[in-house]
Phi, psi and omega in degrees: 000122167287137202249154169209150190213099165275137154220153192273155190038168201271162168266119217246317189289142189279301163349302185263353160279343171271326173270351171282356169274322177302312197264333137325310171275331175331287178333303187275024188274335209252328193179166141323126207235149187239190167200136164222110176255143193236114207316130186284144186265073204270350193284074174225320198118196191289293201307111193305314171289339184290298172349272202280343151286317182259003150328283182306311183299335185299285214274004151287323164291319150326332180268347193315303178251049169253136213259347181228100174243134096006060186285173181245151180173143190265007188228041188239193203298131123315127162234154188272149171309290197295013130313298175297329190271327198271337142306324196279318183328293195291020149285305211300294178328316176288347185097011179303145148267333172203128184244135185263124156279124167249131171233135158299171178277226190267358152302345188145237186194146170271176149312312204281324158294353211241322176301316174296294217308162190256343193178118210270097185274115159245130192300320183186182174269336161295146185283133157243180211265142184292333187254003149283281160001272157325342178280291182302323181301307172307261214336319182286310189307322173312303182311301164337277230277311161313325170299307205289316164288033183009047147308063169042316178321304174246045195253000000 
């Protein structure tokens, strides 16, 4: 099964690019792994909603033929890790081929992404910084993925 990661903007903090690099080759020890990062739309103007509406189409076009996604949003489901792992194990079972996690930039999500999505996730009810964020999802898909192949990691 293939993994895809849209996210709006580049990751700028070194810190936290370096660890989405770490947990990226970890991931991709498991299946194929992609990254799409998609450029912030600050050329819209100020208005946080123009943003975050032309965000959303950047990432539905991006998304299109894509068959299971995985929006990020701090007010979609909690799941515990051997939650997440036993969600991505029952995509892989089902035969999904590629499941896309999408994190918006810093504004948000549009509606329109959160509607398309197959399943609305939240890292927690608390806000991270959209490139923390990105960080913490590898880390959980790694973890996901150490349950399901009963590793060490996450013991």
């Amino acid at each position: 099964m293939k993994l895809r990661f849209v996210w709006v903007g580049k990751t700028r903090n070194a810190s936290v690019k370096e660890l989405i690099i770490q947990y990226l080759e970890r991931v991709n020890k498991f299946g194929r792994v992609e990254i799409v990062e998609l450029r912030d739309r600050t050329d819209v103007g100020s208005s946080i909603r123009a943003i975050i509406e032309k965000e959303g189409k950047d990432i539905l076009s991006r998304t299109a033929a894509d068959g299971f996604i995985v929006a990020l949003d701090e007010r979609g489901h909690e799941l515990d890790s051997r939650s997440l792992a036993r969600f991505i194990e029952k995509q892989r079972v089902a035969g999904t081929k590629q499941i896309t996690f999408v994190i918006g930039g810093h504004a948000g999500l549009s509606e329109e992404v959160k509607e398309r999505a197959d399943f609305v996730l939240a890292l927690s009810r608390m806000t991270f910084t959209h490139e923390l964020a990105r960080a913490l999802l590898f880390e959980q898909v790694y973890r996901a993925f150490t349950i399901i192949h009963d590793l060490p990691y996450q013991k």
